[in-house]
C-alpha positions as a Python dict, from the first residue, in 0.01 Angstrom:
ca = {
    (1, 'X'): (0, 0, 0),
    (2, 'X'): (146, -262, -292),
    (3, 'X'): (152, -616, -183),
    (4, 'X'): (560, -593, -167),
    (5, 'X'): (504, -327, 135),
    (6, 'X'): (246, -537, 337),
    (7, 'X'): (501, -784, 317),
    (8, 'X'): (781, -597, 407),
    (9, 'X'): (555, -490, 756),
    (10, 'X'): (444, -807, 864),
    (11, 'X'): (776, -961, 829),
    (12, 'X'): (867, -616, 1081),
    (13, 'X'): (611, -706, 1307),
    (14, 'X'): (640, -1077, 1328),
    (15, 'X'): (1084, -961, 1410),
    (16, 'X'): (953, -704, 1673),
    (17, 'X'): (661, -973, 1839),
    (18, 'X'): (991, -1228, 1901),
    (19, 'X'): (1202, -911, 2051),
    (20, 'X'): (933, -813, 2284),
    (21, 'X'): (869, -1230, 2361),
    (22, 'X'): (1243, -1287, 2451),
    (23, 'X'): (1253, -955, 2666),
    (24, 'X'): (955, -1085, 2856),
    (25, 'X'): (930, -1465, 2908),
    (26, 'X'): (1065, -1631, 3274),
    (27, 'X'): (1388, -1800, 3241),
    (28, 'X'): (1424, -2123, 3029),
    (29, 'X'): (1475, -2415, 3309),
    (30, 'X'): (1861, -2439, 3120),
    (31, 'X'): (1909, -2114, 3322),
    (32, 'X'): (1769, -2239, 3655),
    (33, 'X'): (1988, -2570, 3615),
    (34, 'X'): (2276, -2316, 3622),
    (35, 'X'): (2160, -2146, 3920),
    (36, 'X'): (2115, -2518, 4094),
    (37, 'X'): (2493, -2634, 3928),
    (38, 'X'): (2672, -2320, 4148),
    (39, 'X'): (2530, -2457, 4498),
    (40, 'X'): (2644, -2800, 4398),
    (41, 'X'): (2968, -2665, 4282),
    (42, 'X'): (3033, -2519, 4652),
    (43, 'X'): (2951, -2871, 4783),
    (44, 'X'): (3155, -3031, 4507),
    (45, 'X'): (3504, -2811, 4664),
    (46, 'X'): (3402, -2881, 5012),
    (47, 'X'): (3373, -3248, 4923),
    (48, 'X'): (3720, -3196, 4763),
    (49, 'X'): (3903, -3044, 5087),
    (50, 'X'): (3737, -3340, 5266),
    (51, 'X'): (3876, -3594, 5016),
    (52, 'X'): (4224, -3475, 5040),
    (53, 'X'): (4200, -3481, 5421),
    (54, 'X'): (4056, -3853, 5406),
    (55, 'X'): (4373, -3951, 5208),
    (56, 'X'): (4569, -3790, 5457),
    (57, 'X'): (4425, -4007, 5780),
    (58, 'X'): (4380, -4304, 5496),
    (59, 'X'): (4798, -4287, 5508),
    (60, 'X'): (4844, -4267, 5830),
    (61, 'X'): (4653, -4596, 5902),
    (62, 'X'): (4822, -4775, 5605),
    (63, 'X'): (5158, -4685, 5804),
    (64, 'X'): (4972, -4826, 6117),
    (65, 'X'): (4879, -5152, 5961),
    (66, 'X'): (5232, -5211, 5810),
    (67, 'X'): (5332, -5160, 6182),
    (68, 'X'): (5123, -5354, 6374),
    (69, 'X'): (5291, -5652, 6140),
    (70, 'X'): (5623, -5557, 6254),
    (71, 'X'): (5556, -5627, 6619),
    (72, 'X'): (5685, -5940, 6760),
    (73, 'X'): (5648, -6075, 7121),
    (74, 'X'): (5909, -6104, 7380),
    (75, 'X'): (5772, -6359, 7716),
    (76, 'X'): (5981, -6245, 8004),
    (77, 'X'): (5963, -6336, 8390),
    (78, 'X'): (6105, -6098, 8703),
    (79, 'X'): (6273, -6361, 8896),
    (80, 'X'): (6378, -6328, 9269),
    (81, 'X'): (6230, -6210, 9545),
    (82, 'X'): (6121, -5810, 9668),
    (83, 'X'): (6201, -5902, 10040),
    (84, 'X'): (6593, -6002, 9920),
    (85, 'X'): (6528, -6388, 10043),
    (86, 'X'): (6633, -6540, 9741),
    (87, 'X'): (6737, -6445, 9346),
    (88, 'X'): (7040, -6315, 9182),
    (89, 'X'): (7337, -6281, 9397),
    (90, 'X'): (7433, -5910, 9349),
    (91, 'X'): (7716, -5735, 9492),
    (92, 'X'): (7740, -5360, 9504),
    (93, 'X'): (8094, -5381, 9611),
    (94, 'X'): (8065, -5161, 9875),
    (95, 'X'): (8134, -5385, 10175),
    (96, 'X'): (7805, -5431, 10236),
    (97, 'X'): (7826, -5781, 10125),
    (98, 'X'): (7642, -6035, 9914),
    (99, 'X'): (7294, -5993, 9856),
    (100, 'X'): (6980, -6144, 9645),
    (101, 'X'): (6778, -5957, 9458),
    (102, 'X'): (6539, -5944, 9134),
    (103, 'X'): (6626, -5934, 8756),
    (104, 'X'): (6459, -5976, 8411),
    (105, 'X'): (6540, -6312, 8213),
    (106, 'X'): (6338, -6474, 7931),
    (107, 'X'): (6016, -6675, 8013),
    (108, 'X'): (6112, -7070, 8020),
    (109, 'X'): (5878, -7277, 8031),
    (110, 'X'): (5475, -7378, 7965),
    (111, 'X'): (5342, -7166, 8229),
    (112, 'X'): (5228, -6777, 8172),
    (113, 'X'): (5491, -6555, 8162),
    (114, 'X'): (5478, -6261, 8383),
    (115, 'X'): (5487, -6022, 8121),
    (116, 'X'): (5567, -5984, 7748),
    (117, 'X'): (5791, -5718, 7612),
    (118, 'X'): (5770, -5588, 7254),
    (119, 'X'): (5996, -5593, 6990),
    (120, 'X'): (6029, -5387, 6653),
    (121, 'X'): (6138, -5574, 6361),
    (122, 'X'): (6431, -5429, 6149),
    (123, 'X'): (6228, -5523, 5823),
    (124, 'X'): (6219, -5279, 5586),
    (125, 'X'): (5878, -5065, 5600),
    (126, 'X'): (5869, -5115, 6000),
    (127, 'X'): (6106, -4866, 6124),
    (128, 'X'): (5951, -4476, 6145),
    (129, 'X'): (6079, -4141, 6009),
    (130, 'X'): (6246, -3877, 6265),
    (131, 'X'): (6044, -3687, 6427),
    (132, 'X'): (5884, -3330, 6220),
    (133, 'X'): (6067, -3053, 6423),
    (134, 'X'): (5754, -2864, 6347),
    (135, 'X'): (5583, -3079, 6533),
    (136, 'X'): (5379, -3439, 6539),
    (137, 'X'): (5049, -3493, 6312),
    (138, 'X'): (5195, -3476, 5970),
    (139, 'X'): (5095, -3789, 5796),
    (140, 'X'): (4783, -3651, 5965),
    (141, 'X'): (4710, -3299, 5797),
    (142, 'X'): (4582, -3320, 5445),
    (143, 'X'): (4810, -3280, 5171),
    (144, 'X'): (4779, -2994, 4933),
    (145, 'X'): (4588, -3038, 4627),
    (146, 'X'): (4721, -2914, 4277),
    (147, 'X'): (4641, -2574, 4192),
    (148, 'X'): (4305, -2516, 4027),
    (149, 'X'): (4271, -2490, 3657),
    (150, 'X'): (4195, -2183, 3490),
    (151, 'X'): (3954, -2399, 3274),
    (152, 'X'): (3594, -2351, 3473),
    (153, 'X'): (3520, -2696, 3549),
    (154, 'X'): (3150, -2863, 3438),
    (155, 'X'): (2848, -2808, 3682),
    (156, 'X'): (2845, -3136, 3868),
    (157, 'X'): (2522, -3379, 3896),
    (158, 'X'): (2381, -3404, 4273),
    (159, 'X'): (2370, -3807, 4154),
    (160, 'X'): (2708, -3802, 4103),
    (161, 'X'): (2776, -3612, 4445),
    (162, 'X'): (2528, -3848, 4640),
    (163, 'X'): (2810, -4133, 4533),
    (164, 'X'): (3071, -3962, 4631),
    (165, 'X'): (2939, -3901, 4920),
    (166, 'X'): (2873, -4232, 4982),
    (167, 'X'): (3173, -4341, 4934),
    (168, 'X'): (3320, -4096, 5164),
    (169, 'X'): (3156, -4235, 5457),
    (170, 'X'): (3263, -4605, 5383),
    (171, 'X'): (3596, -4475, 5393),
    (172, 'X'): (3529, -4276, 5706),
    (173, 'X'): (3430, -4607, 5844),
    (174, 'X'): (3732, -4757, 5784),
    (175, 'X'): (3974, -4520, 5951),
    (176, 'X'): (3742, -4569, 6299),
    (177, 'X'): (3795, -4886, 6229),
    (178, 'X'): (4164, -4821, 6261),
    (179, 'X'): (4163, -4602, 6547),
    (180, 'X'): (3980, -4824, 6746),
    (181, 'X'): (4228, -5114, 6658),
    (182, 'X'): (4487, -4863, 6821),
    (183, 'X'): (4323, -4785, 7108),
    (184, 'X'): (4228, -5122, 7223),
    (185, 'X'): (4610, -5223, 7149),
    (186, 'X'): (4722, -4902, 7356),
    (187, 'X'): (4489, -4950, 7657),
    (188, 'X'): (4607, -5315, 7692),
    (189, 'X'): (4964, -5176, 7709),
    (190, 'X'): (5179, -5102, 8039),
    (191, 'X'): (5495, -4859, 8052),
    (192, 'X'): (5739, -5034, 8260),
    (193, 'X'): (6007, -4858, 8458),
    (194, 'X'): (6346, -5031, 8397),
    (195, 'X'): (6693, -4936, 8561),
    (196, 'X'): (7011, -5131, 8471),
    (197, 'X'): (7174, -5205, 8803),
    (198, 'X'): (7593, -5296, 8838),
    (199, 'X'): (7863, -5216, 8574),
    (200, 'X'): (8102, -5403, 8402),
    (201, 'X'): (8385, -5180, 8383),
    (202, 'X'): (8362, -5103, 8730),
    (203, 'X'): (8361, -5484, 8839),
    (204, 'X'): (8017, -5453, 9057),
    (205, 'X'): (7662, -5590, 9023),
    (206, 'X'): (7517, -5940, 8940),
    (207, 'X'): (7755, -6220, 8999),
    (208, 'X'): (7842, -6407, 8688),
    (209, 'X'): (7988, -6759, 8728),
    (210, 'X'): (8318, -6740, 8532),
    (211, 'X'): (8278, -7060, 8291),
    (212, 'X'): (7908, -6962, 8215),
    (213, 'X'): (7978, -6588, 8144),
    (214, 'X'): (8235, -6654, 7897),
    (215, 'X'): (8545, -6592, 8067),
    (216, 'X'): (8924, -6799, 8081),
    (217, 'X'): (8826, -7107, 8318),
    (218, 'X'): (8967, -7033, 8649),
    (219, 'X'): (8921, -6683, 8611),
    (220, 'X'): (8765, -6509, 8946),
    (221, 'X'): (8373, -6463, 8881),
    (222, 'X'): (8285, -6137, 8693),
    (223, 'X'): (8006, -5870, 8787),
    (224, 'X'): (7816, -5801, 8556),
    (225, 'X'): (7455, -5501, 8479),
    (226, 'X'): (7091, -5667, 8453),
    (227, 'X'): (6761, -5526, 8418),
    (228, 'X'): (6515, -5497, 8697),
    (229, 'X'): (6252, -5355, 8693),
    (230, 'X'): (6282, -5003, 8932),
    (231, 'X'): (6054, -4966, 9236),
    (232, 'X'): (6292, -4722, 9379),
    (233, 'X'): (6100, -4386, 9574),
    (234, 'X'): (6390, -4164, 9323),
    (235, 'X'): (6116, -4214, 9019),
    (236, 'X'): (6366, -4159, 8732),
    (237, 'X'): (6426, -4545, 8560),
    (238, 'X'): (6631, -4568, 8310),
    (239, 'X'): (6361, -4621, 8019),
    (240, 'X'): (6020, -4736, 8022),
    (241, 'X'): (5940, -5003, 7798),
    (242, 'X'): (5654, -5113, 7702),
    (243, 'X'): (5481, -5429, 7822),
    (244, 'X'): (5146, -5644, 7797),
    (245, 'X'): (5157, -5739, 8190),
    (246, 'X'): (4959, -6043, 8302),
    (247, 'X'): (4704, -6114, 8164),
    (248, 'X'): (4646, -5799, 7913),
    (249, 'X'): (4634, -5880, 7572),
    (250, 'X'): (4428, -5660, 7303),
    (251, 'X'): (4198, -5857, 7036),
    (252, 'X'): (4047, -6106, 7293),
    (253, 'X'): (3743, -6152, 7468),
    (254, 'X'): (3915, -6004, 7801),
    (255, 'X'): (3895, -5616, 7769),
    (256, 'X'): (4205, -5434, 7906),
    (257, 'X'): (4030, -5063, 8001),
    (258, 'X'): (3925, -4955, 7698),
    (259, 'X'): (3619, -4830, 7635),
    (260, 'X'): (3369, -4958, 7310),
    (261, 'X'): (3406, -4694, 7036),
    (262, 'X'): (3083, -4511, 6927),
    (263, 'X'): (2962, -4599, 6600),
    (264, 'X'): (2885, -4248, 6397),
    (265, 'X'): (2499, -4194, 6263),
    (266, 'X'): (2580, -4234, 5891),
    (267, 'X'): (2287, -4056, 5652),
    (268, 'X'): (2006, -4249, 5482),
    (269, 'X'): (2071, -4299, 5113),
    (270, 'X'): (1799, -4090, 4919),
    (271, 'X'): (1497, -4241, 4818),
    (272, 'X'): (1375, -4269, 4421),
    (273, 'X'): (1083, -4086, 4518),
    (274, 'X'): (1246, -3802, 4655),
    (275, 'X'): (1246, -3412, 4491),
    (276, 'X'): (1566, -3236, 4386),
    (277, 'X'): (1517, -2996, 4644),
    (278, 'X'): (1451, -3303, 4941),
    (279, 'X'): (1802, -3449, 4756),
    (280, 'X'): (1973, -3120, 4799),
    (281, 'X'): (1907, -3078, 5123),
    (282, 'X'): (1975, -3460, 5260),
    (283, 'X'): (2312, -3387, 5059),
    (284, 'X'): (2412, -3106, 5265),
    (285, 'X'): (2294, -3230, 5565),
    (286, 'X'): (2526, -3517, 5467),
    (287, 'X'): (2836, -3338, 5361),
    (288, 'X'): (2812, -3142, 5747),
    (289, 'X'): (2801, -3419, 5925),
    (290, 'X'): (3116, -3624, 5704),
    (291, 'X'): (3334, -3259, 5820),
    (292, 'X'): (3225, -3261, 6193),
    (293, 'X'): (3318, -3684, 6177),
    (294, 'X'): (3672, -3613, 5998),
    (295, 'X'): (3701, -3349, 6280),
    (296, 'X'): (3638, -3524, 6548),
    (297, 'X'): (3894, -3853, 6389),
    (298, 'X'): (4183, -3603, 6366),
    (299, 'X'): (4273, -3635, 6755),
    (300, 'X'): (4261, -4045, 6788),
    (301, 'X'): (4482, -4031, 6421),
    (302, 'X'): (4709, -3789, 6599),
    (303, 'X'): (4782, -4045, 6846),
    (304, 'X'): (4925, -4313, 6674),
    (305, 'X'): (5146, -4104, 6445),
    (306, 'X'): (5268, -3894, 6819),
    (307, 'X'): (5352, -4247, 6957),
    (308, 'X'): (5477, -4385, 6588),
    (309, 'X'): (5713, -4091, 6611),
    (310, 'X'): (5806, -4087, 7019),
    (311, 'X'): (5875, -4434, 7037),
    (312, 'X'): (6198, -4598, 7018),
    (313, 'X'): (6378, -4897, 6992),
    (314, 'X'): (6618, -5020, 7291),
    (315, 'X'): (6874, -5274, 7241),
    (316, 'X'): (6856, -5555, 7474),
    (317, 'X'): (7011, -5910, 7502),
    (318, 'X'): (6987, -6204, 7684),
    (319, 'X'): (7313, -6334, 7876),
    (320, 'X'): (7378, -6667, 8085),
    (321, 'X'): (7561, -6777, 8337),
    (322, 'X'): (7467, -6464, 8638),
    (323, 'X'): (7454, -6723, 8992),
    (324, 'X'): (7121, -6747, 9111),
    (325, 'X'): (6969, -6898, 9474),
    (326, 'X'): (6660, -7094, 9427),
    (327, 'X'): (6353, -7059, 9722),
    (328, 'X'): (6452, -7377, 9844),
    (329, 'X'): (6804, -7216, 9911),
    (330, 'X'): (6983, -7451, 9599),
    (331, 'X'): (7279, -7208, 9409),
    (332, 'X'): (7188, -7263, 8999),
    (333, 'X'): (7244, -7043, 8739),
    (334, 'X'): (7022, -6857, 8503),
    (335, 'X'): (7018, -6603, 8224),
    (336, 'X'): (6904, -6207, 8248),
    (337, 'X'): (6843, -5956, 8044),
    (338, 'X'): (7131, -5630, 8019),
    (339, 'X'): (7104, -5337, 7777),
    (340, 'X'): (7328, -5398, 7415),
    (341, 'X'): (7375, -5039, 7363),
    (342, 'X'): (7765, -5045, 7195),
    (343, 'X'): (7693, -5033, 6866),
    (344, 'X'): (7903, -5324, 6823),
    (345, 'X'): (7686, -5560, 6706),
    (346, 'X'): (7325, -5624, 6607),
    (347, 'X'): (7161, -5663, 6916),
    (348, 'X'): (6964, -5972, 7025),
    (349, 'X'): (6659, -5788, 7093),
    (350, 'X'): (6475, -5426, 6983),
    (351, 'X'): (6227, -5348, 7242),
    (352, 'X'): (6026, -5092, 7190),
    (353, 'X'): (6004, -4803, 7473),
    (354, 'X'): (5972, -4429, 7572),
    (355, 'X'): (6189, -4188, 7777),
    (356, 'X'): (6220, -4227, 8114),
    (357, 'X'): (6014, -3905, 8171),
    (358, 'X'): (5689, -3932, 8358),
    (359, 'X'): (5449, -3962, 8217),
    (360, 'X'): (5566, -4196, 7992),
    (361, 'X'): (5346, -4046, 7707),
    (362, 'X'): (5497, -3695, 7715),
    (363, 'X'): (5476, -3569, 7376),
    (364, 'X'): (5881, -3639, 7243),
    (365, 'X'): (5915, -3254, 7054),
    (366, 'X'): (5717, -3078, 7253),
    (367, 'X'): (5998, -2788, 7245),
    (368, 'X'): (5919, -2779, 6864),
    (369, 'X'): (5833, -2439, 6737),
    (370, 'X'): (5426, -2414, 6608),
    (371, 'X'): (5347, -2382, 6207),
    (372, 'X'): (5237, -2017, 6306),
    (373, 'X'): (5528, -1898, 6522),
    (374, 'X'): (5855, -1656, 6421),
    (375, 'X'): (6043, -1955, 6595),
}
């Protein structure tokens, strides 16, 4: 064989040595990094669905926040007394005669007042959207992400998923936060039954003295509604507003009923000397617990944005001159509270309240068709 041929078959074999080597080697460690960057892909979109329902509660407690700093405080006494021995002088006009009875009027004075009623500001930001016909919840439900790419996206790092994660759970943290602030505010609260009794068109109810109410001097005294609050065995007030009663405040050292939340069990943060597949595994572990936490969140968020969306505000003001009989039997006057509901005028007062439907937290579209219904 000339030298030119020998050449020509080593060359051959040396070509069909790397054939056979690259038909019979294990993988290079570039293809079991693939392998490894699908699982973490899977965890990467379930972190994604998590995210966008995070941002979804994350809203809802901004709007709860904003809220909270539209509340203002409203001291108001019951004056009078249940057994009709002294109070307002009210007159139902129907020969019965002149009688004493209870009414609301704004706390005066240093002492405590007997209970506070809550007020909405008309600020901008502080005032809620109508109600979803499809139903409560819907700063609540996460918001639809964009469509995915037809670009495949990069394999993601478990490093850069441990920090997500991570961050996840401080977030997490922060919405309990929130929906503990809400309960302890909400347990502290009371929903007061409140029926306007007399009428002014029909000249009966709470005697006003005719100089102090605002009409001609020498004019015969008026009769004029008030609020008080309704003990009556008929069970159907007017409204029910709400009310810190007595004592109850939230945020102090005096607990009004509710209970301590629970804090969640929050995974260790992976050690240095840990191996990818100890990592993988505490990451997974990880990502399940984060979805059974946002879970178990989505009822207490529901809450605030059902009573966000149920309450309302009531207009209320605060009139003078109705005749009032003191304990010691001495005729003064003082002021009571009467619903502004004309439309006339900006009323004094916006206190927040609820239907007078018991209970008083009965869900305010609960006729509203379901998201999965032909209604």
């Amino acid at each position: 064989m000339s030298r030119r041929g020998v050449a020509a078959l080593a060359l051959l074999v040396a070509m069909t040595g790397v054939v056979q080597a690259c038909g019979t080697t294990t993988p290079e460690p570039t293809d079991r990094v693939d392998a490894q960057g699908a699982g973490l892909g899977a965890i990467r979109d379930r972190m994604d669905a998590m995210q966008r329902r995070m941002h979804g509660y994350e809203r809802t407690m901004a709007r709860m926040n904003r809220w909270f700093r539209c509340v203002r405080h409203v001291p108001v006494d019951l004056m009078g007394d249940e057994q009709h021995r002294w109070g307002f002088h009210y007159d139902e006009r129907d020969g019965a005669g002149l009688d004493t009875r209870t009414a609301l009027t704004v706390h005066q004075g240093s002492r405590r007042p007997h209970l506070v009623l809550l007020r909405l500001s008309r600020a901008k930001g502080c005032l809620s959207r109508a109600p979803d016909p499809n139903g409560t919840g819907d700063d609540a439900r996460p918001s639809r992400g964009r469509e995915s790419s037809s670009h495949p996206r990069r394999p993601p790092r478990i490093g850069v998923l441990e920090l997500r994660l991570r961050r996840l759970e401080r977030r997490l943290v922060r919405v309990e936060s929130g929906t503990e602030r809400f309960d302890e505010w909400e347990s502290c609260l009371s929903w007061l039954p409140v029926t306007e009794y007399g009428h002014e068109d029909q000249d009966l109810g709470y005697l006003v003295d005719d100089a102090l109410g605002g009409s001609v001097s020498g004019a015969p005294d008026r009769h004029l509604p008030a609020l008080d609050v309704d003990t009556s065995e008929w069970d159907d007030p007017d409204y029910e507003v709400l009310a810190f009663l007595g004592r109850d405040r939230p945020f102090t050292q005096r607990e009004c009923g509710n209970e301590p939340g629970e804090g969640t069990d929050r995974q260790a943060p992976p050690r240095a000397g840990d191996s990818y597949a100890e990592r993988l595994e505490d990451l997974r572990r990880g990502v399940r617990d984060l979805a059974e936490d946002l879970q178990d969140l989505l009822e207490p968020v529901l809450e605030f944005v059902q009573f966000d969306e149920c309450m309302f505000t009531l207009g209320v003001q605060n009139r003078s001159g109705y005749r009032y009989r003191t304990p010691a039997g001495v005729d003064t006057h003082r002021s009571a509270l009467s619903f502004d509901l004309t439309g006339l005028q900006v009323p004094q007062f916006d206190v927040m309240a609820f239907p007078g439907e018991e209970p008083p937290q009965i869900e305010c579209n609960e006729d509203a068709a379901g998201e999965n219904t032909d209604e």
